[in-house]
Every structure is written in C-alpha cells, then in structure tokens.
mmCIF file of the C-alpha atoms, coordinates in Angstrom:
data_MODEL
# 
_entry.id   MODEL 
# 
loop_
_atom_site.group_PDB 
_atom_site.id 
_atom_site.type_symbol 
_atom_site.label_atom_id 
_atom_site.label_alt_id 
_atom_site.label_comp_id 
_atom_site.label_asym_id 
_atom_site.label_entity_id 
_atom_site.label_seq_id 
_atom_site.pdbx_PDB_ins_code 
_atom_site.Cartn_x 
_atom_site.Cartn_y 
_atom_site.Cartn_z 
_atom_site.occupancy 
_atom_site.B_iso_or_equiv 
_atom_site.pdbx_formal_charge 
_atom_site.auth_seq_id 
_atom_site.auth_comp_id 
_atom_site.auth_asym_id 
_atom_site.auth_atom_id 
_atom_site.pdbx_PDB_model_num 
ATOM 1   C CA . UNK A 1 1   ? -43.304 95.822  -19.428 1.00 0.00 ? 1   UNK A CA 1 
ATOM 2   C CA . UNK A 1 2   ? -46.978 94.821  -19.862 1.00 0.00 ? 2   UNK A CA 1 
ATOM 3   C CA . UNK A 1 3   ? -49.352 97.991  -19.715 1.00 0.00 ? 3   UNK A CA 1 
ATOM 4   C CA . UNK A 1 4   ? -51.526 96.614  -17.081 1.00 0.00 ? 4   UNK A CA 1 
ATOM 5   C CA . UNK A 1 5   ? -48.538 96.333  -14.628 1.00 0.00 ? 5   UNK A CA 1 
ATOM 6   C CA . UNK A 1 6   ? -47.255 99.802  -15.834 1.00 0.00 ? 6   UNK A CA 1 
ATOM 7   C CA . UNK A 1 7   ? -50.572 101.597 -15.084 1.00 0.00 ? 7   UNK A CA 1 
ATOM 8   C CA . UNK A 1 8   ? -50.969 99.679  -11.796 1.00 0.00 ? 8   UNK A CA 1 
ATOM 9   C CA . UNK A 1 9   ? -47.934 101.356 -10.837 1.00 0.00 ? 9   UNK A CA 1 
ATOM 10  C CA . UNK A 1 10  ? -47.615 104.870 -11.592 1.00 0.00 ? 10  UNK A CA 1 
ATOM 11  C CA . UNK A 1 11  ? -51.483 104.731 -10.521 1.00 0.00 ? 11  UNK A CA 1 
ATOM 12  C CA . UNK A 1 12  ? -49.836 104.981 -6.919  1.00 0.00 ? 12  UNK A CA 1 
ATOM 13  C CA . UNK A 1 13  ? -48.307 107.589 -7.553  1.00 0.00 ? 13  UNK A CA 1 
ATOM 14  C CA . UNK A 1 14  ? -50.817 110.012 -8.425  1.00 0.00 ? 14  UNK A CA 1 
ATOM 15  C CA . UNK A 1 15  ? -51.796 113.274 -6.226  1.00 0.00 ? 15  UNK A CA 1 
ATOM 16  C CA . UNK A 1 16  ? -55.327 113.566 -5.846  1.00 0.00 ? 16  UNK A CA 1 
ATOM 17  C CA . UNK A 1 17  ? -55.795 114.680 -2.133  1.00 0.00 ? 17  UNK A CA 1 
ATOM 18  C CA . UNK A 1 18  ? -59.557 116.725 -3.394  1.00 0.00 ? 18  UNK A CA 1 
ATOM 19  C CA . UNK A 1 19  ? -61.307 113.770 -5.299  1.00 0.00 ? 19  UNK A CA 1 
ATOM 20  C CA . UNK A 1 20  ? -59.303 110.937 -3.471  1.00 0.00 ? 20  UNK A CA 1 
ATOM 21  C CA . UNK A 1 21  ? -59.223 108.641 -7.008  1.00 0.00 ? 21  UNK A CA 1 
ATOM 22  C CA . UNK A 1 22  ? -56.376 107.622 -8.144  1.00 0.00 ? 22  UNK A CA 1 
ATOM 23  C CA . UNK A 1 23  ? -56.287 106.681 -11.865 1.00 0.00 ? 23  UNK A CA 1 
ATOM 24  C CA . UNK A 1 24  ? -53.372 105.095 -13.939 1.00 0.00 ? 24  UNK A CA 1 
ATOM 25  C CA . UNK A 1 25  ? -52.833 105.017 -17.654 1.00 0.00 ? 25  UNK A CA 1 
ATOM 26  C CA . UNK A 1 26  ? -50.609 103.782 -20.260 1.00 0.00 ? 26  UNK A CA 1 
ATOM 27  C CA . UNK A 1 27  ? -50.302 103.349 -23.575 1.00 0.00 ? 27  UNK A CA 1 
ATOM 28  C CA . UNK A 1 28  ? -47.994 101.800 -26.195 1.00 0.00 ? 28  UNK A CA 1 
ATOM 29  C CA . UNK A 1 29  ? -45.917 103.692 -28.794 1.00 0.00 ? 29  UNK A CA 1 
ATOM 30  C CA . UNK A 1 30  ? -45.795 102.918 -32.327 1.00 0.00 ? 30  UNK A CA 1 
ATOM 31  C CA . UNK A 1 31  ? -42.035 101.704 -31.754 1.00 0.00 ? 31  UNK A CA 1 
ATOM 32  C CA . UNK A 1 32  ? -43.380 99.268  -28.707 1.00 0.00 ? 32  UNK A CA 1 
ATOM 33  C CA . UNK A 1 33  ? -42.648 101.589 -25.772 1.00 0.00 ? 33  UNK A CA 1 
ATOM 34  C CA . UNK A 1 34  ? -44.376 101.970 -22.718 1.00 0.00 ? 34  UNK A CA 1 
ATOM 35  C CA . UNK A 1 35  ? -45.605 105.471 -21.415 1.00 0.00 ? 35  UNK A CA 1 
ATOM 36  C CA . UNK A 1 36  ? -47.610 105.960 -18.278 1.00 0.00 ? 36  UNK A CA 1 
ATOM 37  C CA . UNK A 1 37  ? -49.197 108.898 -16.467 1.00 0.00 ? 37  UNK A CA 1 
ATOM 38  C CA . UNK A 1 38  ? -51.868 109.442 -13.729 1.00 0.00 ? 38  UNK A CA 1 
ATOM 39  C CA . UNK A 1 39  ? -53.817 111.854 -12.348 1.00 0.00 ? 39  UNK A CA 1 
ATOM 40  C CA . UNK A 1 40  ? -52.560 115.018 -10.870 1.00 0.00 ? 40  UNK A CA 1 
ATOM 41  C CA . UNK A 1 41  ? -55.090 117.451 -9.357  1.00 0.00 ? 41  UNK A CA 1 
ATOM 42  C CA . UNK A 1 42  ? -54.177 120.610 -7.571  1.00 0.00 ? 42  UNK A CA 1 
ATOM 43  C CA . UNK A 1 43  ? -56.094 123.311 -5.365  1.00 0.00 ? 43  UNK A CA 1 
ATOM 44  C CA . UNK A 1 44  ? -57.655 125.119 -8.358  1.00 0.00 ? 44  UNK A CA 1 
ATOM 45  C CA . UNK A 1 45  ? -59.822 122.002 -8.744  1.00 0.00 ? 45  UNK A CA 1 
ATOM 46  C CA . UNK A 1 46  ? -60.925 120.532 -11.634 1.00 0.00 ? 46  UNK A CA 1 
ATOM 47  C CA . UNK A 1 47  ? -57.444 122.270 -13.442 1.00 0.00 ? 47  UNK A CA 1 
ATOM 48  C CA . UNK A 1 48  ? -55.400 119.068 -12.814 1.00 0.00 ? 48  UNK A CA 1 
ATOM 49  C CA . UNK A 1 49  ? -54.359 116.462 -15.235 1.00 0.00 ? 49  UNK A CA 1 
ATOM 50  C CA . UNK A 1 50  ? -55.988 113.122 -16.525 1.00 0.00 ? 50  UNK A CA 1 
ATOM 51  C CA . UNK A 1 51  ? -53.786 110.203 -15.956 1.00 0.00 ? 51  UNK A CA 1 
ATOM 52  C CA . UNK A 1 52  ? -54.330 109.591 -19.896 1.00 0.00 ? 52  UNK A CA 1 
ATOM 53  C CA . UNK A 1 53  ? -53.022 113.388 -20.854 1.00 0.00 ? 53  UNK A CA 1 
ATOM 54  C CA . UNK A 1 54  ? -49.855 112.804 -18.853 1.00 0.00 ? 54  UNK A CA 1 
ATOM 55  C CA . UNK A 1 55  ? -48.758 109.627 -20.483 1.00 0.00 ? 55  UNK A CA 1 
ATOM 56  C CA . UNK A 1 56  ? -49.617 110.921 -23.951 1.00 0.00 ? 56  UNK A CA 1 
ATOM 57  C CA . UNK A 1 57  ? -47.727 114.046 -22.706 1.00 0.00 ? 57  UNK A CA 1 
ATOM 58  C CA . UNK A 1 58  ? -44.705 111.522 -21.899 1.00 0.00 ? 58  UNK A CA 1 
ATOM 59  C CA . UNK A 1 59  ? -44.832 109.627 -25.229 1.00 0.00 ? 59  UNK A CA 1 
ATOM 60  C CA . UNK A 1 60  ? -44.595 113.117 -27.225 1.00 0.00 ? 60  UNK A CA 1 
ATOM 61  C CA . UNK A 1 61  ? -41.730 114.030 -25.239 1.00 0.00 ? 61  UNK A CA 1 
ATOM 62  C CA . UNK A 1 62  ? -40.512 111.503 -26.393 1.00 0.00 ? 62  UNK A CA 1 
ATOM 63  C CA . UNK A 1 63  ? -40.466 111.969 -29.532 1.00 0.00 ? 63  UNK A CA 1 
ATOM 64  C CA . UNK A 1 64  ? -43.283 109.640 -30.812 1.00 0.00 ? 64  UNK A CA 1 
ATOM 65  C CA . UNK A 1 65  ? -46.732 110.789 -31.867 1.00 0.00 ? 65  UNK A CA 1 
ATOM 66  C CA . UNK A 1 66  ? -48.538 107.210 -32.040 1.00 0.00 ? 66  UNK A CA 1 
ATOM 67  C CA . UNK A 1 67  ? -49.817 104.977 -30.055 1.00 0.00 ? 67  UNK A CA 1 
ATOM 68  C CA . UNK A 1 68  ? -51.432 101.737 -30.277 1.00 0.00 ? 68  UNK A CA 1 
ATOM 69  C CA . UNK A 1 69  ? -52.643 100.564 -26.924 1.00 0.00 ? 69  UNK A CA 1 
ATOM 70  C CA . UNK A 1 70  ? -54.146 101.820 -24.094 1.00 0.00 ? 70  UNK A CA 1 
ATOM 71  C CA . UNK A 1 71  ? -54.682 100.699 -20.517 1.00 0.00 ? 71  UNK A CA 1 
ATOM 72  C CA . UNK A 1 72  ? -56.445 102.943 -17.793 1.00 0.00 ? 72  UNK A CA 1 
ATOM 73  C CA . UNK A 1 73  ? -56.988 101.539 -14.524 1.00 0.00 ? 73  UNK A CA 1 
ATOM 74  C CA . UNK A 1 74  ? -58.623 103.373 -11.365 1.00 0.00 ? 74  UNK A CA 1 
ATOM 75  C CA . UNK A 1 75  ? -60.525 101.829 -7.525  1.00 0.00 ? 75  UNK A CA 1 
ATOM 76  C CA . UNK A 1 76  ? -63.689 101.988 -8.503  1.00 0.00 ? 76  UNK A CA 1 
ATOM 77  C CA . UNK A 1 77  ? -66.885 99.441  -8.800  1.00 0.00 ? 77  UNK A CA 1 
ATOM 78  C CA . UNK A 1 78  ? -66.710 99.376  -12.806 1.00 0.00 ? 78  UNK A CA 1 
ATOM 79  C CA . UNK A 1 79  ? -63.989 100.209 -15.266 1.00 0.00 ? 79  UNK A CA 1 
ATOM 80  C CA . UNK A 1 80  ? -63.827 103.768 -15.595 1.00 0.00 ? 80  UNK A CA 1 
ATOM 81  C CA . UNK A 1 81  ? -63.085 105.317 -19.263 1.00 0.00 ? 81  UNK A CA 1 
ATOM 82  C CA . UNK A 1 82  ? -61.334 108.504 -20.099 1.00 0.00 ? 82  UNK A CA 1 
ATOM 83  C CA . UNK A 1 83  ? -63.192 111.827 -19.947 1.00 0.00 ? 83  UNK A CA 1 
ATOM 84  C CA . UNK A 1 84  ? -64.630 113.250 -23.113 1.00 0.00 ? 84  UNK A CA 1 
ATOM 85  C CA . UNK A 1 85  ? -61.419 115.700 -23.395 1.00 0.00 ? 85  UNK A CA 1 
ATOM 86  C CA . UNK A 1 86  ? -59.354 112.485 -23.230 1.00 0.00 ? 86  UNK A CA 1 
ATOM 87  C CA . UNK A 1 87  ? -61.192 110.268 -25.553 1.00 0.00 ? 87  UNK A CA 1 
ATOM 88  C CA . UNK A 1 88  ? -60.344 113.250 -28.223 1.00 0.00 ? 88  UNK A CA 1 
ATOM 89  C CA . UNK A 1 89  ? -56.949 113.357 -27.098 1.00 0.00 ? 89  UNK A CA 1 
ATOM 90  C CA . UNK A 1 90  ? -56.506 109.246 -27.601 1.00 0.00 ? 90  UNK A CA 1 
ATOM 91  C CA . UNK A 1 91  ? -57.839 109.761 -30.846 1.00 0.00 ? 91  UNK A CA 1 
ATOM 92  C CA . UNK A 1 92  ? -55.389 112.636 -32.133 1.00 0.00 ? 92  UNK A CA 1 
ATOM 93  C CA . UNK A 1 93  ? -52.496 110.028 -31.691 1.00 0.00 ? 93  UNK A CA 1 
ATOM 94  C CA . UNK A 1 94  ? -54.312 106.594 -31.885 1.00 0.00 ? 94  UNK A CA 1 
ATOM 95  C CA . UNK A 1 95  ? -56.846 105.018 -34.491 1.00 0.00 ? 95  UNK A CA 1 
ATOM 96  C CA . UNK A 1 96  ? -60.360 104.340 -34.442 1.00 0.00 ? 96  UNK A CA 1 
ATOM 97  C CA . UNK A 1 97  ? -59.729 100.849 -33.937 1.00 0.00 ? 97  UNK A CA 1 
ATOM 98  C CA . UNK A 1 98  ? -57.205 101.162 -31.049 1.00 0.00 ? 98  UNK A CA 1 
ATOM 99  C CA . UNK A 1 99  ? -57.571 99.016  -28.326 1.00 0.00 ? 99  UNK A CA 1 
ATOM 100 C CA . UNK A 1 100 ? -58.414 100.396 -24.582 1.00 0.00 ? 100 UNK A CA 1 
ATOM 101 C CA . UNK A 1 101 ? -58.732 98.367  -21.893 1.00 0.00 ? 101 UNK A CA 1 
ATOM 102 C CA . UNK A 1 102 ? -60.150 99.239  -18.447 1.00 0.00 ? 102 UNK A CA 1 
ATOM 103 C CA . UNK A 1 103 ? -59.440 97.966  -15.127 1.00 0.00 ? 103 UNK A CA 1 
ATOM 104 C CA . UNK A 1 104 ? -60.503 98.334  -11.889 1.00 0.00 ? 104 UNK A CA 1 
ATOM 105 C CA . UNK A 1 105 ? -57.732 97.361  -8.803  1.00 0.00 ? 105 UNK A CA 1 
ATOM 106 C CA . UNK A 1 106 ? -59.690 94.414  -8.233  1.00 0.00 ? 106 UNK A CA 1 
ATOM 107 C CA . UNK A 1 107 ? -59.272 92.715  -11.504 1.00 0.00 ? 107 UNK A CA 1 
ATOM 108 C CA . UNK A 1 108 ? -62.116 93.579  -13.670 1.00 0.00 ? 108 UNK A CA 1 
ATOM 109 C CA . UNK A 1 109 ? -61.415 94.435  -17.083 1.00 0.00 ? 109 UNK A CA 1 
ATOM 110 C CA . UNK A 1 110 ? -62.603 95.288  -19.920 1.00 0.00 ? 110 UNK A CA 1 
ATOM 111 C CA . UNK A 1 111 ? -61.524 96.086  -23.773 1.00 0.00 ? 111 UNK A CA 1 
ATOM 112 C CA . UNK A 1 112 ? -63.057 98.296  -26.220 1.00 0.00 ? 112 UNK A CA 1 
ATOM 113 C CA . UNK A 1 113 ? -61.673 100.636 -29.297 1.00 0.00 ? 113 UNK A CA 1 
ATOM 114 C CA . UNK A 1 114 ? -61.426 104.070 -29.546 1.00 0.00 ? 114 UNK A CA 1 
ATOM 115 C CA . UNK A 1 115 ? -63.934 104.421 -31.659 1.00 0.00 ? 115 UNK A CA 1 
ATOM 116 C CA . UNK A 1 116 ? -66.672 102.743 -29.350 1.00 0.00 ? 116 UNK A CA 1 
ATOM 117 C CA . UNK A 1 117 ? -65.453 104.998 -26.802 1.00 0.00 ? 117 UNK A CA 1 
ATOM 118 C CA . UNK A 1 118 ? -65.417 108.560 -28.682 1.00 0.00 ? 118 UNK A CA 1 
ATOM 119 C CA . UNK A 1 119 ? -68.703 107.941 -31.721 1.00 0.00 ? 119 UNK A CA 1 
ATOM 120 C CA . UNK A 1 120 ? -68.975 110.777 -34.297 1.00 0.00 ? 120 UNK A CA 1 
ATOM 121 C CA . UNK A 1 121 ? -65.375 112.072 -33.502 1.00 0.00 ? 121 UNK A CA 1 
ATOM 122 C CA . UNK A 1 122 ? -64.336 115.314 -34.441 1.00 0.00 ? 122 UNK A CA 1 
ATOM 123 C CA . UNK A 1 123 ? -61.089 114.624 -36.733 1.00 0.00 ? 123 UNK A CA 1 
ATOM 124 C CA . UNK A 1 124 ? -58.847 116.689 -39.032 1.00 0.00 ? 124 UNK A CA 1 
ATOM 125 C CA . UNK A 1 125 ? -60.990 116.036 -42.016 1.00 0.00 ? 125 UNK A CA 1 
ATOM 126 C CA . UNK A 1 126 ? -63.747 118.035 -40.555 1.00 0.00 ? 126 UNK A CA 1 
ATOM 127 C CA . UNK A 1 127 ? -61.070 120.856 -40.851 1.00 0.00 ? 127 UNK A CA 1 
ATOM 128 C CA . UNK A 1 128 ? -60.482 120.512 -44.781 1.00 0.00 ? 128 UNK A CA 1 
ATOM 129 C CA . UNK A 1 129 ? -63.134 123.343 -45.756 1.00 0.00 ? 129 UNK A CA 1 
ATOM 130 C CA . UNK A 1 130 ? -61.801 125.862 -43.950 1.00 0.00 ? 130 UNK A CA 1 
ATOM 131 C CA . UNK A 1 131 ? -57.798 124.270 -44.432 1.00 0.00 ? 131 UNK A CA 1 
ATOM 132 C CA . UNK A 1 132 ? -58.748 125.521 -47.902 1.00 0.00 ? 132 UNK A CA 1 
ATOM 133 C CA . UNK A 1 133 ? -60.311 128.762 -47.712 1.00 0.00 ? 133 UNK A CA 1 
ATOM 134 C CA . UNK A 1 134 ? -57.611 130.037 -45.785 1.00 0.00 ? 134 UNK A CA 1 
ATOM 135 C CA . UNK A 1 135 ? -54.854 128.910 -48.536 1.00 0.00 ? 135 UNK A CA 1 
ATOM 136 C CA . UNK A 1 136 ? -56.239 131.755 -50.644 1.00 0.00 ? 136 UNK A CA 1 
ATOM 137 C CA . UNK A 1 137 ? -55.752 134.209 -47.759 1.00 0.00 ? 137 UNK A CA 1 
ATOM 138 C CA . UNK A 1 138 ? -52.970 136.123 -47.066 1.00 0.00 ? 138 UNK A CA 1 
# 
C-alpha cells in the first residue's frame, strides 16, 4: 500500500470534534511495512495525540524501531508539517535524511528530509557527557 493512500485513509478516521482538523500520517518500516495514525484529541485539549505519534506508536508495537518514509496529510491551504514534539519523535526512529512528504486533500505536495524539518536536533550524542559521568556512579 502506497503511504499517500494509507494516510488519506486513516486521516478519516481521526476524532478531532475541538480543532475540527483532521490529519493523517504514515510512515514506512525498515522491513517495508506500512503504519498509519491520525489525530486523536479529547476534552482535556491540547492532551490528544499527533497523527505522526500514533503511527510511530503502531510501528513499535510492532516490533520495529525504524522507519524510512513519511507521509502526513491534513485539509488545509498548504502542507502542514509535524509539530516540534513530532519532528523529534521522527527523528528518534528515522535519519536525518529521511524523506517526508506533505499533502494537503487537494493534491498539493511536497517532500523534504527530516533534517530540513527539525535543524540543530537534539540527538543521543548530545547525551555522551553525562552517559559517562554517570558510569562512575553507583
């Protein structure tokens, strides 16, 4: 299944009866499968979940922990890309160089990396230092 169609799909699915915008995401596995999510808000508003979290939250479920392409898709003028907190998350299990392409319902699209999307992005080697100070602590 292509991602576009996947993320067109479960993008009807989502629950947001507060903001009234749907979004749809997917992304491809390592091992070629598709996960999707989309956007699920709930009274306690903004404590819902990006349509991007939920499909990495499917493809960890899973049992896979990369991912090499992403589509998002949402009705709106212009492409829409993931939230800050989702950008990070897209890292954690993709590469800088991961494709992500954004859609709007009425065709546009457009493709950029995760890197483009998420500059200066905190990563596990900014962790090292204080990986190794605590090795010495007990």
């Amino acid at each position: 299944m292509s991602l576009a169609l996947a993320a067109r799909a479960v993008r009807d699915n989502a629950y947001a009866p507060y903001s009234n915008f749907k979004v749809g995401a997917a992304l491809r596995g390592a091992a070629g499968a598709v996960f999707s999510g989309c956007n699920v808000e709930n009274v306690a508003y903004p404590e819902g979940t990006c349509a991007e979290a939920g499909a990495i939250a499917a493809m960890v479920a899973a049992g896979e922990t990369r991912l090499t392409e992403v589509y998002v898709i949402a009705d709106s003028p212009a492409p829409v890309p993931p939230c800050g907190g989702c950008r990070q998350k897209l890292l954690e299990f993709g590469a800088p160089d991961t494709p992500v392409t954004l859609a709007t319902t009425s065709g546009t699209e457009i493709t950029t990396t995760l890197a483009e999307l998420l500059p200066g992005a905190f990563a596990n080697a900014h962790m090292d230092k204080a990986k190794g100070s605590a090795k010495g602590k007990a």
